[in-house]
C-alpha positions as CSV (number, residue, x, y, z in Angstrom):
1,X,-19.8,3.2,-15.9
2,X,-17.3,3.0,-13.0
3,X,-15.2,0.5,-11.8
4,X,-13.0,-0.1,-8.7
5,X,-9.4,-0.2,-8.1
6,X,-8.1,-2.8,-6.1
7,X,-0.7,-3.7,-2.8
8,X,8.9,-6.3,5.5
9,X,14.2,-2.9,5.1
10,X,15.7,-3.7,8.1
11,X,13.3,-3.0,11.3
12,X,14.6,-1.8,14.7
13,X,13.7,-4.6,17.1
14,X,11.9,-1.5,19.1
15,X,9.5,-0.9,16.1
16,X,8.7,-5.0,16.0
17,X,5.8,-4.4,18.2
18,X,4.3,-1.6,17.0
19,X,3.9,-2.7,13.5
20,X,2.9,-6.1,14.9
21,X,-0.2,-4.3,16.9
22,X,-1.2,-2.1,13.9
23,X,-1.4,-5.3,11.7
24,X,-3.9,-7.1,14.6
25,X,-6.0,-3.8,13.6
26,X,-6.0,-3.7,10.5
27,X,-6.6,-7.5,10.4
28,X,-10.1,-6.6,12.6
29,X,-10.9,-3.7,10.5
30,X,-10.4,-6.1,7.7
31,X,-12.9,-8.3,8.5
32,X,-15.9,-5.4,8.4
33,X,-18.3,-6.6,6.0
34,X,-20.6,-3.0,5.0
35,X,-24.5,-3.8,5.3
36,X,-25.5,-5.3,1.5
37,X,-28.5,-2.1,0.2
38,X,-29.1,-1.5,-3.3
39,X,-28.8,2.2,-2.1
40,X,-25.1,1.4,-1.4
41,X,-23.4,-0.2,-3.5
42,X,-21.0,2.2,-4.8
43,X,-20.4,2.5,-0.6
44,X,-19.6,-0.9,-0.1
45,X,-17.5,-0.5,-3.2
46,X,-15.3,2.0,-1.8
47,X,-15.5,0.5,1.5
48,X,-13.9,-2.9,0.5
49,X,-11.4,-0.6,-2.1
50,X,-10.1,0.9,1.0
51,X,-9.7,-2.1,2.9
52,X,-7.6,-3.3,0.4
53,X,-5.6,-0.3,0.4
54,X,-5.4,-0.6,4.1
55,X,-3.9,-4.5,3.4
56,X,-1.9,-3.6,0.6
57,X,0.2,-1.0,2.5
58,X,0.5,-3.4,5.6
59,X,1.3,-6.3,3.3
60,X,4.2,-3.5,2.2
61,X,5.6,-2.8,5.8
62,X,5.5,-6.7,6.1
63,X,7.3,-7.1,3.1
64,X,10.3,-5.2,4.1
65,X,10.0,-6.4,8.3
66,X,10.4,-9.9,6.3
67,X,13.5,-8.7,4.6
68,X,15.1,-7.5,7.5
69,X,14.1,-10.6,9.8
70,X,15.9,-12.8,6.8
71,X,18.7,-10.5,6.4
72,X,19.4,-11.3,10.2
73,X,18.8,-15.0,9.6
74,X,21.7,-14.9,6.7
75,X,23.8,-12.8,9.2
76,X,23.7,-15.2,12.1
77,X,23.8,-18.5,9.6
78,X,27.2,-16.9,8.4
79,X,28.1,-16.6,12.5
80,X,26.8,-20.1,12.9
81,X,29.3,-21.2,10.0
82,X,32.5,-19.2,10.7
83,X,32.0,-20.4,14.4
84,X,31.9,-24.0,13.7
85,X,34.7,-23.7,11.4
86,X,36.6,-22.2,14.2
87,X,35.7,-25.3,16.9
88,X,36.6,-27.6,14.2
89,X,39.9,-26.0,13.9
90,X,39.9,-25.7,17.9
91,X,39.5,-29.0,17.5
92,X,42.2,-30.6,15.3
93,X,44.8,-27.9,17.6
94,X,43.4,-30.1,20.5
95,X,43.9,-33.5,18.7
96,X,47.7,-32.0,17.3
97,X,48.6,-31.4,20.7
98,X,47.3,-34.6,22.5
99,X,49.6,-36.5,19.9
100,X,52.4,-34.2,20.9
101,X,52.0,-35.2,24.6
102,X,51.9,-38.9,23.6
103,X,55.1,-38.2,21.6
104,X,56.5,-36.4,24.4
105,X,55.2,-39.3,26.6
106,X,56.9,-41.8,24.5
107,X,60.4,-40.1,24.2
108,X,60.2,-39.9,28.1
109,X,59.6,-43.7,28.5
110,X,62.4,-44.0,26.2
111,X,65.1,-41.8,27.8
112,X,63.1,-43.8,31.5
113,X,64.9,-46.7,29.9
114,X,68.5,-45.3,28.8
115,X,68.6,-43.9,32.5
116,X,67.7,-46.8,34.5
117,X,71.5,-48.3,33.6
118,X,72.9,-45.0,34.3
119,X,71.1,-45.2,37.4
120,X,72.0,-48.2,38.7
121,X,75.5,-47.4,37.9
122,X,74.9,-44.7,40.1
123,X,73.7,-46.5,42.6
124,X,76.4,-48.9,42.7
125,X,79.1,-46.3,42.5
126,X,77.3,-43.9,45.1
127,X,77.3,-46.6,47.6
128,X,81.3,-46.4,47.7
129,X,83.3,-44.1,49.9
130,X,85.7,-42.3,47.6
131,X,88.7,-43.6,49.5
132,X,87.1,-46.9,48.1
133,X,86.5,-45.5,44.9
134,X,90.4,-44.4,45.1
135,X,91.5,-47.6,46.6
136,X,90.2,-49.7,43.7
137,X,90.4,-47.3,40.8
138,X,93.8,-48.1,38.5
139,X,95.3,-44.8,38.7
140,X,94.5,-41.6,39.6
141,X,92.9,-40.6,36.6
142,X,90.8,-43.7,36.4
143,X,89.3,-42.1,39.4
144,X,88.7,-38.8,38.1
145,X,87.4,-40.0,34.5
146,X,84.5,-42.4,37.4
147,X,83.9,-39.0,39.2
148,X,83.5,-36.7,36.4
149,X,81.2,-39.5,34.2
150,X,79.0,-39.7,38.0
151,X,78.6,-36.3,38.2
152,X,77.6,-35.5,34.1
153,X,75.3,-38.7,34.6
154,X,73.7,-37.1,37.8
155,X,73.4,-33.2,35.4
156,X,71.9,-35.1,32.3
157,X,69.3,-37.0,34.7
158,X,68.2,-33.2,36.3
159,X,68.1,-31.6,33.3
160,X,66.1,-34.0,31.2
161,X,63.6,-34.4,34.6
162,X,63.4,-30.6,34.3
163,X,63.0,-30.6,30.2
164,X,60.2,-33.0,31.1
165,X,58.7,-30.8,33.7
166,X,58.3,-27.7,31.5
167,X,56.9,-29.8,28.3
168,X,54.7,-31.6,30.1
169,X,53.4,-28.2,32.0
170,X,53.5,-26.3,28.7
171,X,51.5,-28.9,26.6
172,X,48.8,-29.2,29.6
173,X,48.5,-25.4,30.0
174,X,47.6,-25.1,26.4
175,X,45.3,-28.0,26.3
176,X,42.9,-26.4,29.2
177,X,43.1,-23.2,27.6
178,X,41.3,-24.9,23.8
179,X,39.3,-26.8,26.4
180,X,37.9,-23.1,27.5
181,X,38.1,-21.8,24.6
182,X,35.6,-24.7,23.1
183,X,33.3,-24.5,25.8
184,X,33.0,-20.3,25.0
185,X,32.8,-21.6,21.5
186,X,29.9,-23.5,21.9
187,X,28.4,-21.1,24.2
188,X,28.3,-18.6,21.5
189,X,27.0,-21.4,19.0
190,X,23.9,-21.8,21.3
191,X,23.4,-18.5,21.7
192,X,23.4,-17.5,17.5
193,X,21.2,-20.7,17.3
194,X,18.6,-19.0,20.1
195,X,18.6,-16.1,17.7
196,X,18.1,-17.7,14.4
197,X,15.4,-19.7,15.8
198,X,13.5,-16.4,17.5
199,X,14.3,-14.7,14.2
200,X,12.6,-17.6,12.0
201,X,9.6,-17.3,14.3
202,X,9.1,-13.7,13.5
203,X,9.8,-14.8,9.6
204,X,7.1,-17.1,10.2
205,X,4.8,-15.2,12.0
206,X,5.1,-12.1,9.3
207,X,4.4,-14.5,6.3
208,X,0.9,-15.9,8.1
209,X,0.0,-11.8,8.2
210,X,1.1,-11.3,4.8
211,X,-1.3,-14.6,3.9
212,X,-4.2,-13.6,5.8
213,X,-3.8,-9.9,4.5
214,X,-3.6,-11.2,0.9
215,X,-6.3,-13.9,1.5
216,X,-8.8,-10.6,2.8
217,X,-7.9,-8.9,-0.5
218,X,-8.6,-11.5,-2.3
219,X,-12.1,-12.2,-1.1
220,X,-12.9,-8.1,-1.0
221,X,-11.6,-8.0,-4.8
222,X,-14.0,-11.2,-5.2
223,X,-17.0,-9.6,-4.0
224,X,-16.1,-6.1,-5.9
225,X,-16.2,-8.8,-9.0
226,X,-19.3,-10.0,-8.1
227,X,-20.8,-5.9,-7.9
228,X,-19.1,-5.4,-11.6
229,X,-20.6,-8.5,-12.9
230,X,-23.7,-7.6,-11.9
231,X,-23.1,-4.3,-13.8
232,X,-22.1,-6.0,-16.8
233,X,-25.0,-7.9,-16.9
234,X,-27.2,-4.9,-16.5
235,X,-25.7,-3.5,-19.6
236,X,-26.0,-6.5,-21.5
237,X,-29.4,-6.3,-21.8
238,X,-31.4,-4.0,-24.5
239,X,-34.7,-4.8,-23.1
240,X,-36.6,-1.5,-22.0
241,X,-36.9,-0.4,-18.8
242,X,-35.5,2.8,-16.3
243,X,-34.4,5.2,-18.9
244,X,-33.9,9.0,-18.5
245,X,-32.4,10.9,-21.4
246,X,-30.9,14.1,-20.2
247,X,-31.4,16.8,-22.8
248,X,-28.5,19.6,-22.8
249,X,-29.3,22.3,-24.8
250,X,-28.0,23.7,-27.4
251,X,-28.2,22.5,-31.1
252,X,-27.2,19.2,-32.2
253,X,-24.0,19.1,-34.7
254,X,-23.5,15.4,-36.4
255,X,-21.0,13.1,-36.8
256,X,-19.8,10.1,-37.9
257,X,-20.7,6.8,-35.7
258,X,-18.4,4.8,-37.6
259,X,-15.5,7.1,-36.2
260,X,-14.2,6.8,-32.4
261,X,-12.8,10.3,-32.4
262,X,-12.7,9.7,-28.4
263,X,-9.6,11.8,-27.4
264,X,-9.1,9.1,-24.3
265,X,-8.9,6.6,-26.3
266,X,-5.5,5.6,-25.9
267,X,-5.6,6.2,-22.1
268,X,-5.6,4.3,-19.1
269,X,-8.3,1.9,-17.9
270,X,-9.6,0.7,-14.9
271,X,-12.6,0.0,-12.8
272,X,-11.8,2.8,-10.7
273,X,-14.6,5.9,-9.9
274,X,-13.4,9.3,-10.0
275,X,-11.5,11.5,-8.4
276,X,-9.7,8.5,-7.5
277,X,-9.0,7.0,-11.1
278,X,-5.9,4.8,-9.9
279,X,-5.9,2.8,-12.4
280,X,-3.4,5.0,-14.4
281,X,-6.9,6.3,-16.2
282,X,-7.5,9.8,-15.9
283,X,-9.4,11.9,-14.4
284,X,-10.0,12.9,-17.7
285,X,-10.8,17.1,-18.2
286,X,-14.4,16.8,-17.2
287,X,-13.9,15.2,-14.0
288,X,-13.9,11.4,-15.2
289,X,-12.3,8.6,-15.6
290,X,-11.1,7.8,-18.8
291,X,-12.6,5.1,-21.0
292,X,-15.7,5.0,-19.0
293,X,-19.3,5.6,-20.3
294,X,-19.4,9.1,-18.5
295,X,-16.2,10.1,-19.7
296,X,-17.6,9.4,-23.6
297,X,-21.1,11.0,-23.0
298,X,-19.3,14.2,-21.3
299,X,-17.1,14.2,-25.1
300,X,-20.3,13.3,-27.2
301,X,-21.7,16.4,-25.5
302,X,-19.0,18.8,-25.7
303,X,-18.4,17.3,-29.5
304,X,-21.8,18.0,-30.6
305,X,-21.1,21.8,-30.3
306,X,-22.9,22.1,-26.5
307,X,-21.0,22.2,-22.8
308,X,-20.4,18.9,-21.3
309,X,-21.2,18.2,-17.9
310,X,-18.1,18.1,-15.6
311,X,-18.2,16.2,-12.0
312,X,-21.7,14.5,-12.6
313,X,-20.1,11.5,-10.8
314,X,-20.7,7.8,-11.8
315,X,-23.7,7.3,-14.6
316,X,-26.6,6.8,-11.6
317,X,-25.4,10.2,-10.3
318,X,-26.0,12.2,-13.7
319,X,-30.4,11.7,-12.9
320,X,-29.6,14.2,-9.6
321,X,-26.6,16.2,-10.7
322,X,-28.7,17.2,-13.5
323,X,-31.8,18.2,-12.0
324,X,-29.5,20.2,-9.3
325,X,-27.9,22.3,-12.8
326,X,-31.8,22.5,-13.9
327,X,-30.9,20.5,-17.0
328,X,-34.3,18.5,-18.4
329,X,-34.6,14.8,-18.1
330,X,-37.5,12.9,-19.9
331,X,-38.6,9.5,-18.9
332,X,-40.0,9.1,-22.6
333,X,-39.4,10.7,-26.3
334,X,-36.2,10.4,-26.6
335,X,-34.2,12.8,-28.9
336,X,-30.4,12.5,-31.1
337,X,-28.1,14.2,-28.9
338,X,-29.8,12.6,-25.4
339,X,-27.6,11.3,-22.5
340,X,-29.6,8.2,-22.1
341,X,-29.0,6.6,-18.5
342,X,-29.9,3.5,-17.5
343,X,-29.3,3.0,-13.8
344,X,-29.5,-0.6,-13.5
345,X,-26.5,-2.3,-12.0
346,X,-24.0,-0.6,-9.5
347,X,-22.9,2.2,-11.4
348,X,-25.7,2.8,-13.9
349,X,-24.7,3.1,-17.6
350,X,-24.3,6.6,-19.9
351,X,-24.8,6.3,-23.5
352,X,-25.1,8.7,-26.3
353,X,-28.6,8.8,-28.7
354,X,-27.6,9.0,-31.9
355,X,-30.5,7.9,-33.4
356,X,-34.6,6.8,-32.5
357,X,-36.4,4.8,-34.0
358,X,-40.2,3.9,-32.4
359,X,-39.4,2.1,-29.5
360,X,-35.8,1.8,-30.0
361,X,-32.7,3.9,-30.0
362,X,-29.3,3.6,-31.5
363,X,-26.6,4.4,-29.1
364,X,-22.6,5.1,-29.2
365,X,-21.4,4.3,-25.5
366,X,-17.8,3.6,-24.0
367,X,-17.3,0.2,-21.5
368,X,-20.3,-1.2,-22.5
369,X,-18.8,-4.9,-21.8
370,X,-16.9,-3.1,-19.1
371,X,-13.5,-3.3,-21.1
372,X,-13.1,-0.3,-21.9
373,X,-14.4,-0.2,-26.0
374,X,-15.8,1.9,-27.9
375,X,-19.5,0.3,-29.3
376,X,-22.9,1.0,-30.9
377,X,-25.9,-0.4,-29.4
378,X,-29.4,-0.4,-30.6
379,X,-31.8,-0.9,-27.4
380,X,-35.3,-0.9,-26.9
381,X,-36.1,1.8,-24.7
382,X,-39.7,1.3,-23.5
């Protein structure tokens, strides 16, 4: 009996759309449901396995798109963060110099005061002649001592005027610049946050494919459980009906029933149908997957001393493939050593006679319960 198999790297921004428009595709081929005939079953079977191929490998190049639209989201989050710590620090410059100016401003308002007397003196002094200034000074050097003071007083006043000039120029200058600077700042804040939103979008976007992809797969796998069920309860039955028991000649050797000298019976298992066998389970040497009811009736063959049949397909198969190698098949009077088929269900089921008895034979069979077991079975066959 044969079963079925059952899957965003950093992406150029150039490649974005063309994976986008081969996941629209795939999404419509997706949604092809194959016409539900008794005559195609193992079609549909294959049909819905490669749909899920199809999904898994575009579930796969979303997988790796997603990675790269996150990695870009980290990148520009880091941006976001070492720009904001660089307006903050923009800033507290900005704040450290406006306290600087006010500083300034206060040291000004405080030499303001100191010079008003000076300038009054000034005043009062400049309003005098200097044969005034002569006539009423004490001495001679009185009137040189008032000259010189006037003309220090009159230096200090344009030099501290100038000191206040440059300051006042310098700490203005600098403040426009951070003013300039913050508004590129924030320019280039708006402009990662743009990003990170359009990048979030295509995040967003790429997880709703990879959800309906994975939702498709899920219902195809659903249905493909619904066709193995119906196998397994095809083969669960030992009432008679649609037998054929393939005869290959040759004599008959025995063996023991009680031993499963299977050689695949440490092998992989899956409900996959050969060639495919993806399940890690074969094909076996006859052209099989292992574990399977073909695989075990090829062995039981070959073991009883005759030539197994090799590429007969699934168990339904082996009626045709056997007329076409001009091998007999009886409908009745079964023999030890048959290959009895019975194709209900989607795959049919191949078991080994071992033993008849009236209406009833004694089987050894493999994935009887569609586990992939080894089991004897007696089942009535008519």
């Amino acid at each position: 009996m044969k079963k079925i198999q059952i899957h965003i790297m950093p992406i150029r921004q150039s490649m974005r759309l063309p994976i986008l428009t081969v996941v629209t595709l795939l999404l419509v081929v997706a949604t092809i449901i194959p016409n539900v005939r008794a005559d195609s079953i193992q079609q549909q079977i294959q049909n819905l396995q490669n749909q899920n191929a199809a999904n898994q490998n575009a579930v796969s190049q979303l997988q790796g798109q997603a990675v790269s639209y996150q990695d870009a989201i980290n990148h520009l989050n880091a941006q976001i963060y070492q720009l904001q710590g660089e307006i903050q620090a923009n800033l507290a410059t900005q704040a450290s110099l406006q306290q600087q100016i006010e500083q300034k401003q206060a040291q000004l308002e405080e030499q303001k005061k100191g010079l008003s007397e000076d300038l009054k003196s000034m005043y009062v002094n400049g309003s005098m002649t200097t044969v005034e200034m002569l006539a009423t000074s004490q001495d001679l050097s009185h009137f040189v001592d008032a000259e010189t003071y006037r003309g220090a007083v009159q230096t200090s006043i344009q030099k501290t005027l100038a000191q206040i000039a440059t300051i006042q120029a310098q700490l203005k200058g600098q403040k426009d610049q951070l003013v300039i600077k913050q508004k590129q700042q924030q320019d280039q804040q708006n402009q990662l946050s743009t990003a990170q939103a359009q990048q979030s979008n295509l995040l967003a976007m790429n997880q709703q494919q990879q959800s309906s992809y994975n939702a498709q797969t899920q219902a195809n796998q659903a249905k493909i459980n619904d066709l193995i069920a119906e196998q397994a309860r095809a083969n669960a039955t030992t009432s008679p009906g649609g037998y054929y028991f393939i005869r290959f000649p040759g004599a008959v050797s025995s063996h023991d029933v009680s031993i499963n000298d299977y050689p695949y019976a440490n092998s992989g298992f899956g409900m996959s149908t050969a060639p495919g066998c993806v399940d890690n389970d074969g094909p076996d040497r006859w052209g099989y997957c292992t574990r399977q009811c073909v695989s075990y009736a090829a062995w039981a063959v070959e073991r009883s001393g005759r030539t197994a049949p090799t590429y007969y397909g699934n168990a339904k198969d082996w009626i045709s493939a056997a007329r076409s190698a001009g091998v007999p098949i009886f409908t009745s009077g079964p023999q030890p050593g048959d290959v009895a088929i019975s194709t209900a269900g989607t795959w049919g089921h191949a078991m080994y006679v071992e033993k008849v008895d009236g209406n009833n034979i004694f089987v050894s069979q493999y994935n009887q319960a569609l586990t992939g077991q080894y089991s004897t079975q007696w089942r009535q066959w008519r």
